[in-house]
C-alpha positions as a Markdown table, in Angstrom:
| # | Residue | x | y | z |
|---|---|---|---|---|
| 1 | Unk | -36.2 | 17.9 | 14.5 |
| 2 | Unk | -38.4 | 14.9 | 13.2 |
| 3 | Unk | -42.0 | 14.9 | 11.8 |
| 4 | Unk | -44.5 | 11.9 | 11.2 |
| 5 | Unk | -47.1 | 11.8 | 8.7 |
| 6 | Unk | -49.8 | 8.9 | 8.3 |
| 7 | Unk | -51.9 | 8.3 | 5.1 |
| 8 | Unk | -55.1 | 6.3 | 4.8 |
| 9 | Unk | -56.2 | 4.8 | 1.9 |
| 10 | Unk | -59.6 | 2.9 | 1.2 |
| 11 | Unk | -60.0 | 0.0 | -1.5 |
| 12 | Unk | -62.3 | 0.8 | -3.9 |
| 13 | Unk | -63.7 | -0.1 | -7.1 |
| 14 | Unk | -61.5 | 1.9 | -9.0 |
| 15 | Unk | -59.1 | -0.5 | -7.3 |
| 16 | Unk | -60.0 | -3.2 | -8.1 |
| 17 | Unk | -60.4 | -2.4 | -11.7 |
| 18 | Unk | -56.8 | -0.9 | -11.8 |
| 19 | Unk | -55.7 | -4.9 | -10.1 |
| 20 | Unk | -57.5 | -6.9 | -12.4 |
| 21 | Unk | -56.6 | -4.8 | -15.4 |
| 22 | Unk | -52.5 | -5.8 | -15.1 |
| 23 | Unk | -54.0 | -9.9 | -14.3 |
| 24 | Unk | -56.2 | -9.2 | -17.9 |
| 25 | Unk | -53.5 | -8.3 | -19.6 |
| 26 | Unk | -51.6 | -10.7 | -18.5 |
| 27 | Unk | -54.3 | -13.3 | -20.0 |
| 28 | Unk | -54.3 | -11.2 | -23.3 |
| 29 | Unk | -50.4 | -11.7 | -24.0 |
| 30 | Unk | -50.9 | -15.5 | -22.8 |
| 31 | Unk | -53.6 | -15.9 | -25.6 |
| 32 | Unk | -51.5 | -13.9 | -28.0 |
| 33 | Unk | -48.2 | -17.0 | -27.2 |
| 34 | Unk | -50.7 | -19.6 | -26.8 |
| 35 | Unk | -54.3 | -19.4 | -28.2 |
| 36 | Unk | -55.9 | -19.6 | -24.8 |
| 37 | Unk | -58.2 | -18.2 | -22.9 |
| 38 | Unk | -60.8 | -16.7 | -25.7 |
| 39 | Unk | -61.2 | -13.4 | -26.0 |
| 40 | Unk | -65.3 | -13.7 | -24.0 |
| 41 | Unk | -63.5 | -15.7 | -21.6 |
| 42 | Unk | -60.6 | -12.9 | -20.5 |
| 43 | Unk | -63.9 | -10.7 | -20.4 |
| 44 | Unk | -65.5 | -12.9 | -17.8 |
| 45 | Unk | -62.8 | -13.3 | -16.0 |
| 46 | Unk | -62.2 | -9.6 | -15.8 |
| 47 | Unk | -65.8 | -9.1 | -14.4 |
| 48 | Unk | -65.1 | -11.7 | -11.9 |
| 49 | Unk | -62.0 | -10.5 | -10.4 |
| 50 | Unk | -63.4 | -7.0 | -9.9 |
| 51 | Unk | -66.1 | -7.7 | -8.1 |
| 52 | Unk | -63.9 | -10.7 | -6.3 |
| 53 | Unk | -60.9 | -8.5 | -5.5 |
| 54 | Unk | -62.9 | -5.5 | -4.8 |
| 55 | Unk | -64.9 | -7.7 | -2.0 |
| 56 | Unk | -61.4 | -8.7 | -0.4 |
| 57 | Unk | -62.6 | -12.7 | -1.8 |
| 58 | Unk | -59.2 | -13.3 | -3.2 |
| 59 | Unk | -56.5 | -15.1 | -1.8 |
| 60 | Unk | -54.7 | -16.4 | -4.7 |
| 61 | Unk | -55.4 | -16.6 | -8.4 |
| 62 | Unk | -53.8 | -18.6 | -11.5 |
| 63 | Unk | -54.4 | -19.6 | -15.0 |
| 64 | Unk | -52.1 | -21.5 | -17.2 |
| 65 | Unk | -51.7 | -24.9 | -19.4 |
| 66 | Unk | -51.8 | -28.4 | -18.1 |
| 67 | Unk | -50.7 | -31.4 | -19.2 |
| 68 | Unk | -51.6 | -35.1 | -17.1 |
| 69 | Unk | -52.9 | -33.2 | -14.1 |
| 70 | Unk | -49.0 | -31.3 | -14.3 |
| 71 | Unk | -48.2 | -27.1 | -14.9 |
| 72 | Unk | -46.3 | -26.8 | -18.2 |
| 73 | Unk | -46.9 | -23.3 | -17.9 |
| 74 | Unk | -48.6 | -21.0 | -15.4 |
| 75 | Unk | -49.2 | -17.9 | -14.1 |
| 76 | Unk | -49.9 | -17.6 | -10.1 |
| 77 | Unk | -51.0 | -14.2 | -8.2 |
| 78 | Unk | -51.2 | -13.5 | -4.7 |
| 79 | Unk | -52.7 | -11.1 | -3.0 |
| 80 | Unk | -51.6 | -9.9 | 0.4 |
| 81 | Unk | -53.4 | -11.3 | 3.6 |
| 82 | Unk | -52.2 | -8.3 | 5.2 |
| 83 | Unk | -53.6 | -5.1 | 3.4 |
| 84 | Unk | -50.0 | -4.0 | 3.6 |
| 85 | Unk | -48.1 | -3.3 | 0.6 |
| 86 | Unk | -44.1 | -3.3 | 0.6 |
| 87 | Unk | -42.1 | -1.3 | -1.4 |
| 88 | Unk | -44.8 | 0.5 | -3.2 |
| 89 | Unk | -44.3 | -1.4 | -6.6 |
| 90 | Unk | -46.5 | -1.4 | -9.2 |
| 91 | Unk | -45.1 | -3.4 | -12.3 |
| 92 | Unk | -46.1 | -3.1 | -15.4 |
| 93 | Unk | -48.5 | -6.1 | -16.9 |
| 94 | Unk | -46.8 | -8.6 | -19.2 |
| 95 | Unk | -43.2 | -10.1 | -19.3 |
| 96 | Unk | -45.2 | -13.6 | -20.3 |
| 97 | Unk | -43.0 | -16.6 | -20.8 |
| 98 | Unk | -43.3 | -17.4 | -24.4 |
| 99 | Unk | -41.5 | -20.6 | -25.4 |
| 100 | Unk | -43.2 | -23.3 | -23.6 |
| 101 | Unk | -44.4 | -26.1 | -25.6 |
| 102 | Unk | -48.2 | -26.5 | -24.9 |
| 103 | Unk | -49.2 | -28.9 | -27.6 |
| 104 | Unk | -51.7 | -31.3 | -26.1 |
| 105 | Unk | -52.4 | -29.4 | -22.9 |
| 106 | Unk | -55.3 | -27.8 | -21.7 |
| 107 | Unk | -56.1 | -24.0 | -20.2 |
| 108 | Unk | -57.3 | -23.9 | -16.8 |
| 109 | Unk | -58.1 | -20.8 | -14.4 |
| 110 | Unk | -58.4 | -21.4 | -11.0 |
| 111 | Unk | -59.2 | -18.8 | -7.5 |
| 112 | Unk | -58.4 | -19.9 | -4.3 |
| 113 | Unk | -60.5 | -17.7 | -1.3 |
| 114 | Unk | -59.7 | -15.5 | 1.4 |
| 115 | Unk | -61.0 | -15.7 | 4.9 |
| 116 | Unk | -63.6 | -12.9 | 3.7 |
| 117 | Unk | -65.4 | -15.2 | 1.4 |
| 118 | Unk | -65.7 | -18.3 | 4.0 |
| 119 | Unk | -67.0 | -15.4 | 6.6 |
| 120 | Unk | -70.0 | -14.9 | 4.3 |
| 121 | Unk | -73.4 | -17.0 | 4.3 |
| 122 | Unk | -74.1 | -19.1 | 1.8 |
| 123 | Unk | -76.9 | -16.3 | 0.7 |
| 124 | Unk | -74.4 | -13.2 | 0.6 |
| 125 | Unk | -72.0 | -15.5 | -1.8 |
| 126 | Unk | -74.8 | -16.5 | -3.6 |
| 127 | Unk | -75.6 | -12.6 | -4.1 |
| 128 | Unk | -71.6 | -11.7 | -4.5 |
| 129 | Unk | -71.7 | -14.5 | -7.5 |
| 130 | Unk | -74.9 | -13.0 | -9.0 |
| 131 | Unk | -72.5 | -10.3 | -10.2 |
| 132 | Unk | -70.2 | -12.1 | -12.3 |
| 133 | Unk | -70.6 | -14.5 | -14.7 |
| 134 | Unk | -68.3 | -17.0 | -13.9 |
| 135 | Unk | -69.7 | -20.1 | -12.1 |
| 136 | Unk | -66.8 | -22.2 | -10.2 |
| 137 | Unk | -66.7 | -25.3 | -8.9 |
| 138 | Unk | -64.8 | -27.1 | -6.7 |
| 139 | Unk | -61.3 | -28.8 | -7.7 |
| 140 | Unk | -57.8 | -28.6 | -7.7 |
| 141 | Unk | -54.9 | -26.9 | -9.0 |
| 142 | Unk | -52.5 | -29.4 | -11.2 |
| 143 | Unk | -49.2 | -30.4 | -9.4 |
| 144 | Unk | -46.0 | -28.9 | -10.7 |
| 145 | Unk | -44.5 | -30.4 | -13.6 |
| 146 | Unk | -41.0 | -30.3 | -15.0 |
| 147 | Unk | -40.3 | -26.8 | -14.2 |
| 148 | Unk | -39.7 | -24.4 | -11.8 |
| 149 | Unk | -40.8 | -21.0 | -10.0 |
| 150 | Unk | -39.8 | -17.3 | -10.3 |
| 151 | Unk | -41.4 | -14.7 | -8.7 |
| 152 | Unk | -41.5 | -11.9 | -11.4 |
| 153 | Unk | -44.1 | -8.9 | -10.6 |
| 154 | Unk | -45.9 | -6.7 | -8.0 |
| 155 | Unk | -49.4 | -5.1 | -9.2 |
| 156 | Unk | -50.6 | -2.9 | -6.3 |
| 157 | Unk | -53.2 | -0.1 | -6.2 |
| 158 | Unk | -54.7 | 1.5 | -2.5 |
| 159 | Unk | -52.2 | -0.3 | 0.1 |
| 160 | Unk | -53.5 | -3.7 | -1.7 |
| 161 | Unk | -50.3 | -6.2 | -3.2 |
| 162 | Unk | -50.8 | -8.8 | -5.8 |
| 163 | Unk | -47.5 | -11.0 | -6.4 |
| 164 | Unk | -47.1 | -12.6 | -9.4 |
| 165 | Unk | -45.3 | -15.8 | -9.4 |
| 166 | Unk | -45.1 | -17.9 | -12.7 |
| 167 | Unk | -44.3 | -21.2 | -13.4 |
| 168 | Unk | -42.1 | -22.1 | -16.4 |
| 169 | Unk | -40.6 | -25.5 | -18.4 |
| 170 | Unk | -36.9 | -26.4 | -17.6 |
């Protein structure tokens, strides 16, 4: 005898709050190593990436130090194309890489955006930005420097997968 069972879940809010949170705190223990991003910047950034990642805006998101257009250190998330979340994980926040020198470099924070965002006119992004406070502009993610990748944490909430990949010195 078998049985079959489906659930549903919706993305919410709540969601999206619980996603961004582990990303925050991430950005909390990065400015406890390294002095960066303020403490009113993490709290802009939070409002941002609710009401990004709660829209489905988000394809990838990163923050970390540059030095000559090159990562020293950095911290990359992902977040699913799919919807579909594998394995079920939902790490805990932090792990941060602590020793890189970063003397000389500067912070950046950069958000690269899903399909969902491009779908919208330029008046319903105009209204989706209206409830942040972040203003982007265009640009470009540094290049790698000496270093190299690890993929190191799963944040998920509601069927929704954000991989955290980051990128450390040699």
């Amino acid at each position: 005898m078998t049985s079959s069972y489906s659930t549903s879940q919706t993305f919410t809010l709540t969601h999206a709050k619980h996603l961004a949170s582990k990303v925050v705190s991430d950005m909390y223990q990065c400015r406890n190593f390294y002095g960066e991003p303020s403490e009113a910047q993490i709290a802009n950034y939070q409002e941002e990436l609710i009401v990004m990642l709660a829209g489905g805006y988000v394809k990838e998101y990163e923050f970390g130090f540059k030095k000559n257009d090159q990562r020293i250190i950095s911290w990359q998330y992902r977040v699913n194309a799919s919807g579909d979340l594998v394995g079920g994980t939902d790490d805990r926040s932090g792990g941060i890489y602590a020793r890189a020198n970063v003397a000389g470099a500067t912070h950046f924070n950069f958000m690269s955006y899903s399909q969902a965002w491009f779908d919208l006119i330029s008046t319903e992004q105009s209204a989706v930005r209206a409830k942040h406070p972040i203003n982007r502009s265009t640009g470009n993610l540094p290049s790698d420097g000496s270093g190299h990748w690890h993929t190191d944490r799963t944040y998920s909430s509601a069927g929704v997968a954000i991989e955290r990949k980051t990128f450390r010195p040699s």
